[in-house]
C-alpha positions as a Markdown table, in Angstrom:
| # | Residue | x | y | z |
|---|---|---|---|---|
| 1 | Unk | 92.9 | 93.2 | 54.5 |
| 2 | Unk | 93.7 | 90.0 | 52.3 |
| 3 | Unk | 91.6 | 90.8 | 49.4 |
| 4 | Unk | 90.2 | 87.3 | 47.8 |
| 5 | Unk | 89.0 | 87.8 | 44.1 |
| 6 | Unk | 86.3 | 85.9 | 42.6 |
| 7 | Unk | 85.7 | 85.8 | 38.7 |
| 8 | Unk | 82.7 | 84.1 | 36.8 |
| 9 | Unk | 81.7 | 83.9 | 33.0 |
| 10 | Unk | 78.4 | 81.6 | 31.9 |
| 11 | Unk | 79.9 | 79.5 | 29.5 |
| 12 | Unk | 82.9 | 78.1 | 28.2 |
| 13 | Unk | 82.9 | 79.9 | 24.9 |
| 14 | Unk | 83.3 | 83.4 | 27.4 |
| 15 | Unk | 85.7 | 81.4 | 29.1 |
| 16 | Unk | 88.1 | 80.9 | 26.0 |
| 17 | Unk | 87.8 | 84.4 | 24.9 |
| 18 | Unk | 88.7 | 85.6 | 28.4 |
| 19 | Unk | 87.0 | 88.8 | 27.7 |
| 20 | Unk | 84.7 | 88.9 | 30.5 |
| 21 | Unk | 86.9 | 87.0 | 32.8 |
| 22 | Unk | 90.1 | 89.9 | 32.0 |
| 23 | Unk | 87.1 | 92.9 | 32.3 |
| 24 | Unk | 86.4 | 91.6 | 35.7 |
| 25 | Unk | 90.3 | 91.5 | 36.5 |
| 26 | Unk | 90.9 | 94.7 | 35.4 |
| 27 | Unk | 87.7 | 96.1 | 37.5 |
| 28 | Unk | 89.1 | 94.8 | 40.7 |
| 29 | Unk | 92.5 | 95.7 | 40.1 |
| 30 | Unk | 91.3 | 99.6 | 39.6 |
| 31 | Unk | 88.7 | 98.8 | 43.0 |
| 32 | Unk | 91.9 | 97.9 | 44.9 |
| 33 | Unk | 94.4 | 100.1 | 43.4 |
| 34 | Unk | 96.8 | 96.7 | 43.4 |
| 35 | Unk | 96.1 | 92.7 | 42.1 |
| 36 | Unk | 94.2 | 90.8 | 45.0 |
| 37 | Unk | 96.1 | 88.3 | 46.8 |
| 38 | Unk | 94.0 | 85.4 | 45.5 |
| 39 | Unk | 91.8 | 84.8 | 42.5 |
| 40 | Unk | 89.4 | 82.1 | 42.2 |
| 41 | Unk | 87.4 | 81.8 | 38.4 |
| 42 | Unk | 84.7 | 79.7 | 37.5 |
| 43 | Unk | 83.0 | 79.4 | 34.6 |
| 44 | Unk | 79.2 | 78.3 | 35.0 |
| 45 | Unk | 75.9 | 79.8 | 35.4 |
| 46 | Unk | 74.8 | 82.2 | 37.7 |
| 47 | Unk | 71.6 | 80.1 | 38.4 |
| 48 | Unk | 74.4 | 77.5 | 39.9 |
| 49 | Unk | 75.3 | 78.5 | 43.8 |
| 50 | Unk | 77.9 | 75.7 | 44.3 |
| 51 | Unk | 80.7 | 76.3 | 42.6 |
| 52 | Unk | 84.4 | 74.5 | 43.1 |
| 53 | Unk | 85.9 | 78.2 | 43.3 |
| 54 | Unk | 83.3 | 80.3 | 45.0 |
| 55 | Unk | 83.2 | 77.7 | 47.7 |
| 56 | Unk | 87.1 | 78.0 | 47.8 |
| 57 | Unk | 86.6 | 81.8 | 48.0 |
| 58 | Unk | 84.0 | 81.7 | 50.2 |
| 59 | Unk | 86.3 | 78.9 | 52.9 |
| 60 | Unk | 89.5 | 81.1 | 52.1 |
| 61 | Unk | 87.7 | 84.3 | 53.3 |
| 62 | Unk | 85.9 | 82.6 | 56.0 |
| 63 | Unk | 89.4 | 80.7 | 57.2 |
| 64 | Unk | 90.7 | 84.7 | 57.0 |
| 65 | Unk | 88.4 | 85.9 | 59.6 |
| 66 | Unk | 87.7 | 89.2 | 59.8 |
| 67 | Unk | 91.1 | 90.1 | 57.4 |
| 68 | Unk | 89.3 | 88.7 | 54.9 |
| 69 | Unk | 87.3 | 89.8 | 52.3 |
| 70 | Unk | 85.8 | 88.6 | 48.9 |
| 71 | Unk | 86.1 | 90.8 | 46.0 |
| 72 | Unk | 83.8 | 90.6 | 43.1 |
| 73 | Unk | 83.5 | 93.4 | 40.3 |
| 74 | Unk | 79.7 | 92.8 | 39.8 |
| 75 | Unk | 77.1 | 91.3 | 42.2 |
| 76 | Unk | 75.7 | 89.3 | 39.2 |
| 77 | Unk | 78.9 | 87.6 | 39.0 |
| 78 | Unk | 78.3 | 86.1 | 42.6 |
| 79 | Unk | 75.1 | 84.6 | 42.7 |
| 80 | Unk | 71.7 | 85.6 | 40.7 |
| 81 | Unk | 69.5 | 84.6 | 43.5 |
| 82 | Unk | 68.8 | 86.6 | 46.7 |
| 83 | Unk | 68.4 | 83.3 | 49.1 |
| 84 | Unk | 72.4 | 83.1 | 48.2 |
| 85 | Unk | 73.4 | 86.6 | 49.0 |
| 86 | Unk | 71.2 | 86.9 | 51.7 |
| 87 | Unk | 72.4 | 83.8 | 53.2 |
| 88 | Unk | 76.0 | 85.0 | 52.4 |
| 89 | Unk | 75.1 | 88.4 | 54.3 |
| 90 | Unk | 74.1 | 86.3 | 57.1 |
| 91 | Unk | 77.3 | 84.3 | 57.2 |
| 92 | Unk | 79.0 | 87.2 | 57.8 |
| 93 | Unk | 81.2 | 86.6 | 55.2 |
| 94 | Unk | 82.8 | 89.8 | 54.4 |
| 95 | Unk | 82.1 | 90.8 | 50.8 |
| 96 | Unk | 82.0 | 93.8 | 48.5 |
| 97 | Unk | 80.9 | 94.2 | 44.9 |
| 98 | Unk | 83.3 | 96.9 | 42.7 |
| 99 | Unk | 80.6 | 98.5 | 41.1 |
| 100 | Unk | 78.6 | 99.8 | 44.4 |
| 101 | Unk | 80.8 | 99.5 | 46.9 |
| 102 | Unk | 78.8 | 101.9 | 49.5 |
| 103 | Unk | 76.1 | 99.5 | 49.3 |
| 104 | Unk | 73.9 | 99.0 | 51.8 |
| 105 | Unk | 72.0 | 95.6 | 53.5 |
| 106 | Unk | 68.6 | 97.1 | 51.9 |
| 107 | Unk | 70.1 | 98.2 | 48.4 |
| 108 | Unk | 72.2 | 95.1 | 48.4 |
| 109 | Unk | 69.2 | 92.5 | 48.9 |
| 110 | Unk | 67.1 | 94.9 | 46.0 |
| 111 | Unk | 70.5 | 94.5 | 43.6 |
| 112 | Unk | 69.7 | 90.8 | 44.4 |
| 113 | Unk | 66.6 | 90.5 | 43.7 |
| 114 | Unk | 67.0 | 92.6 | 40.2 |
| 115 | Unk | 69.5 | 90.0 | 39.4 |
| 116 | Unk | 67.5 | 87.4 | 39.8 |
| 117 | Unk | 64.9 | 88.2 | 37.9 |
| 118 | Unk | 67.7 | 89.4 | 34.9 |
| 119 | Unk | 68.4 | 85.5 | 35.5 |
| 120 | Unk | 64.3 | 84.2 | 34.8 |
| 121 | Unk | 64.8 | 86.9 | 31.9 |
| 122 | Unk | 67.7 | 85.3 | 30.2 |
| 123 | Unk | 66.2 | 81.7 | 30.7 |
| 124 | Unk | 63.4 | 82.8 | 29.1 |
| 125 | Unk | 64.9 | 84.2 | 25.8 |
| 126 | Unk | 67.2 | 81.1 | 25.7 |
| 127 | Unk | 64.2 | 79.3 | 25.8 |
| 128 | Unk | 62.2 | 81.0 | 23.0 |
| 129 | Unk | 65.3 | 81.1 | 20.9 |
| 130 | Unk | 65.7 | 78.0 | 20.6 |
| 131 | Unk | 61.9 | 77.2 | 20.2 |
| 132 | Unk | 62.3 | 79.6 | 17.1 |
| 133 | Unk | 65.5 | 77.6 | 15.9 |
| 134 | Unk | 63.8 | 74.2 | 16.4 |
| 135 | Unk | 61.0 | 76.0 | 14.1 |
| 136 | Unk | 62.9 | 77.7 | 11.4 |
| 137 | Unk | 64.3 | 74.1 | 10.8 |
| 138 | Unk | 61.6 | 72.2 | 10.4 |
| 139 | Unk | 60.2 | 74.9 | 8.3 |
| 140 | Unk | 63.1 | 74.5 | 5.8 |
| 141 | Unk | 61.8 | 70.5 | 6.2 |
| 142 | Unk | 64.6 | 69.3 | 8.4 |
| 143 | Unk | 61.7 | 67.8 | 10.3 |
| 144 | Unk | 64.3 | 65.7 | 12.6 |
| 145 | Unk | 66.7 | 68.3 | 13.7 |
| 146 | Unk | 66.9 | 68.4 | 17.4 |
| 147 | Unk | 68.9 | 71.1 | 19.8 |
| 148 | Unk | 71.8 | 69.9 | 20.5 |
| 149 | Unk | 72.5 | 67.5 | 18.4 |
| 150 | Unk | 75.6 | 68.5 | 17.5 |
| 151 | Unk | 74.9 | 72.1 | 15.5 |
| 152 | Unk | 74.3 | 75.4 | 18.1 |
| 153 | Unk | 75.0 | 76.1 | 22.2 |
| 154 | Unk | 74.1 | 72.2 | 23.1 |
| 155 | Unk | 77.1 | 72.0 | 26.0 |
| 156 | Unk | 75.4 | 75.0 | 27.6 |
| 157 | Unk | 73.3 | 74.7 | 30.5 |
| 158 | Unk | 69.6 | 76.0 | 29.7 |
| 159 | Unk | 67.6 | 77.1 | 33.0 |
């Protein structure tokens, strides 16, 4: 089996700490009992199904046949919407998630859709954060200020 590893933070500030990125490393590694033979890391949003290294994973494991396999150490890490996963389980493309590796079609697709809705979750507290930010500053009477101009998250993608 070549085992192709796939690795994914949200944002670029996770992506220079490399604390989520080395947790999913490590997670894999343990899975496998030995480093995978490829890695492939993005960092971007879960909401965001094309990505320049889950496509590479995704052509690597599909160019493998069936020696290949894609290695993730948490579903969410893959994709946050079911259309993705389902459409990945009907590709065929072999793939397993460390955390539940016994999982089945059924509990797999319910993982999926849990995810996705973590994902409408998250959007929405982004959201009202910043709605309360944008308020507490024009309470204080800076009655211009504007997310993202220049102070707070402003490169990250809100969904």
């Amino acid at each position: 089996m070549v085992n192709v590893a796939y690795y994914r933070v949200s944002t670029k500030k996770q992506g220079q700490s490399g604390l989520g990125l080395d947790a999913q490393k490590m997670a894999v590694k343990m899975f496998l009992g030995k480093d995978p033979d490829f890695e492939l890391t993005d960092i971007e949003s879960g909401s965001i199904n094309s990505r320049i290294g889950l496509d590479e994973a995704i052509l690597k494991v599909s160019a493998l046949g069936p020696d290949g396999r894609l290695v993730v150490a948490k579903l969410d890490r893959l994709s946050r919407e079911v259309h993705f996963i389902s459409g990945l389980m009907k590709s065929k493309i072999n793939f397993c998630c460390c955390d539940m590796p016994e999982m089945t079609p059924f509990s797999l697709h319910i993982y999926a859709s849990v995810a996705e809705q973590e994902l409408r979750m998250i959007s929405e507290r982004t959201k009202n954060s910043i709605k309360a930010k944008i308020k507490k500053e024009h309470d204080k009477g800076n009655l211009n200020y504007k997310w993202g101009s220049g102070a707070g998250l402003s490169s990250n993608r809100i969904v």
